[in-house]
C-alpha positions as CSV (number, residue, x, y, z in Angstrom):
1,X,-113.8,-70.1,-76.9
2,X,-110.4,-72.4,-76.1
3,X,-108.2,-71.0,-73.2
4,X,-105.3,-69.1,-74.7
5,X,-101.8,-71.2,-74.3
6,X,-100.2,-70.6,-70.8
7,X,-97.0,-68.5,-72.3
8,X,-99.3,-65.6,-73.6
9,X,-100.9,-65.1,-70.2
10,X,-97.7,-65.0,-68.9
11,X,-95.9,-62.7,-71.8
12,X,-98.9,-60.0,-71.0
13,X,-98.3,-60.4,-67.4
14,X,-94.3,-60.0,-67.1
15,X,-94.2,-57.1,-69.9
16,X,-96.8,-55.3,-67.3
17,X,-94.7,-56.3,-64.6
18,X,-91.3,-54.8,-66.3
19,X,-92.8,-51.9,-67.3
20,X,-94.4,-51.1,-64.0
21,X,-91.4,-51.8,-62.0
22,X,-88.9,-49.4,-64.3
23,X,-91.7,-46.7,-65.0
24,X,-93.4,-46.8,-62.0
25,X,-90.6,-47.6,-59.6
26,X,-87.2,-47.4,-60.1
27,X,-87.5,-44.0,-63.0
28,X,-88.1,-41.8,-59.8
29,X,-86.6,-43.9,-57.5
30,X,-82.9,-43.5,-58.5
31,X,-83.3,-39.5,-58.1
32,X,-83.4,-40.3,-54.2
33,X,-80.2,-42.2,-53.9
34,X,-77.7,-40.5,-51.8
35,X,-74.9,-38.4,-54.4
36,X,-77.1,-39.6,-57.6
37,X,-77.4,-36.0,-59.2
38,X,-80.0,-35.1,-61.5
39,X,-77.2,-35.2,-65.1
40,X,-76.8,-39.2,-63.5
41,X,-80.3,-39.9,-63.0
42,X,-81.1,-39.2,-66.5
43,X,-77.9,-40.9,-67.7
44,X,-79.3,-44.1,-66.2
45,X,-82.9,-43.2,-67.2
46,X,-81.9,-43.1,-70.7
47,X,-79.8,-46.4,-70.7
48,X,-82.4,-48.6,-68.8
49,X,-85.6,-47.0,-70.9
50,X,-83.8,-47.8,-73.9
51,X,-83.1,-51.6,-72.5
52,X,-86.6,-51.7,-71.2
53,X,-88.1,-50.5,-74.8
54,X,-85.9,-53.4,-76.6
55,X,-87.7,-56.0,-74.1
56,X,-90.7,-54.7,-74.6
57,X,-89.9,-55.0,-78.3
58,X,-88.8,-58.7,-77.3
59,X,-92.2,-59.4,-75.7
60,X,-93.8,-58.3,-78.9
61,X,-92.3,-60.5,-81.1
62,X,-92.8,-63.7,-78.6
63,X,-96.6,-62.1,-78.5
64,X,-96.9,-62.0,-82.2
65,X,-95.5,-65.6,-82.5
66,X,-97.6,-67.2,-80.2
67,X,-100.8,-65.4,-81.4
68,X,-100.3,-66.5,-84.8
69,X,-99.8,-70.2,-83.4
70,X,-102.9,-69.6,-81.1
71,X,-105.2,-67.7,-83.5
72,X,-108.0,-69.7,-83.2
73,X,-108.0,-69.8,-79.7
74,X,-107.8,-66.3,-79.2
75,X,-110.7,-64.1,-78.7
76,X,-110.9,-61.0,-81.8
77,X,-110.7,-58.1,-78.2
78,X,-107.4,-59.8,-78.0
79,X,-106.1,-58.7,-81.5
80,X,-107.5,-55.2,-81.0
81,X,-106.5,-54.8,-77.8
82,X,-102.9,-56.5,-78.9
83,X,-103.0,-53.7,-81.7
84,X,-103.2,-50.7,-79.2
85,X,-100.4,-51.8,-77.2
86,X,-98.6,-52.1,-80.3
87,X,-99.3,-48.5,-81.4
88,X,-98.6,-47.1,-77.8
89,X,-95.1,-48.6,-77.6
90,X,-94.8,-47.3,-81.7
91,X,-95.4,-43.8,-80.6
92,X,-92.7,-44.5,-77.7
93,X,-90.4,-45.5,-79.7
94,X,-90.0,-43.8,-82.7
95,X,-91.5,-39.9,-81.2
96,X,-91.7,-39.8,-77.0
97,X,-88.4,-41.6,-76.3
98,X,-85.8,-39.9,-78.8
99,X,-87.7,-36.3,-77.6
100,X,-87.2,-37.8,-74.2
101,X,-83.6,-38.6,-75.0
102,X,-82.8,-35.3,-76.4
103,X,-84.4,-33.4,-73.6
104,X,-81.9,-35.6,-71.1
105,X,-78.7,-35.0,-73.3
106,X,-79.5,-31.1,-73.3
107,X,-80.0,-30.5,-69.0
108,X,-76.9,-33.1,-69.1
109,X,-75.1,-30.5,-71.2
110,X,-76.2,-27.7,-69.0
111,X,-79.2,-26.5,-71.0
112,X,-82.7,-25.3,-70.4
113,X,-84.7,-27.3,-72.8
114,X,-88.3,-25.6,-73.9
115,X,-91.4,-26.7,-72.7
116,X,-92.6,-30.5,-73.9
117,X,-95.2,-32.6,-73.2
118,X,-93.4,-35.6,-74.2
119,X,-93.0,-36.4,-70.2
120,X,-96.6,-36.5,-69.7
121,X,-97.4,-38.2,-72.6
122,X,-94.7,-40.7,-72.1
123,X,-96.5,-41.4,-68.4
124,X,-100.3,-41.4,-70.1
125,X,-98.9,-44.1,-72.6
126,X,-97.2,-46.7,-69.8
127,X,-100.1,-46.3,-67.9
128,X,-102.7,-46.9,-70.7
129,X,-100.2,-49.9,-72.0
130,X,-99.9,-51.8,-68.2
131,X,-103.9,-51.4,-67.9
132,X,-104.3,-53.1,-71.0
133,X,-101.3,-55.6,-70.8
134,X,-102.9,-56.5,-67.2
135,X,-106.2,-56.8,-69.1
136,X,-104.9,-58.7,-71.7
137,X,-103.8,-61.0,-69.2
138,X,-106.9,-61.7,-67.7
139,X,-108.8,-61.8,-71.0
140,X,-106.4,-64.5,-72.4
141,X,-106.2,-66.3,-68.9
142,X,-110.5,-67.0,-68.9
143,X,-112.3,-69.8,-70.7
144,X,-114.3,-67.1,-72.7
145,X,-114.5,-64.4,-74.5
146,X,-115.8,-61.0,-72.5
């Protein structure tokens, strides 16, 4: 098996690097701020998630591109694994992040919204998506298949 082109390593790489910095970092960073209350935190929250989830979007497309290009040079994990990360950031989209959303807009209006599991699930799915972007990485970085 060929060695994947240069710029998919590197797409995998920097989406898990984006992600991880916003998700992992900065999302409960910005509560600690001095004078940053909670109805600001999730005002910024929902601004850079929703640029973060058009990047990630971007990378996607560039992925897609380039895999197409590469097809015979990628191993068949990669497509599978390329699919999975392609469902996760689905679910994120179009279900987690608009609940997510709406959960922010109601404690911004003063409200108590219910119980959700959307947070958690949200976390599971970034967590599950940089392990197998990082993966990815690797996989399409090697000389072979594993």
């Amino acid at each position: 098996m060929q060695k994947a082109p240069v710029t998919i390593t590197a797409i995998f790489f920097f989406w898990a690097g984006f992600v991880s910095s916003i998700s992992f970092l900065e999302a409960w960073l910005k509560f600690q701020a001095p004078g940053v209350t909670l109805a600001t935190g999730l005002s910024i929250g929902k601004l850079v998630f929703t640029a973060l989830n058009r990047v990630e979007w971007l990378f996607l497309a560039l992925l897609t591109i380039h895999s197409i290009l590469s097809f015979r040079k990628l191993p068949l994990r990669h497509f599978y694994l390329s699919a999975a990360v392609l469902m996760l950031l689905a679910v994120q989209t179009f279900w987690l992040l608009p609940e997510l959303s709406h959960r922010a807009e109601q404690i911004i209006s003063g409200n108590t919204p219910g119980e959700s599991m959307a947070h958690l699930l949200f976390g599971v799915a970034e967590v599950l998506k940089v392990i197998t972007l990082i993966y990815l990485g690797f996989l399409s970085a090697s000389r072979r298949s594993v």
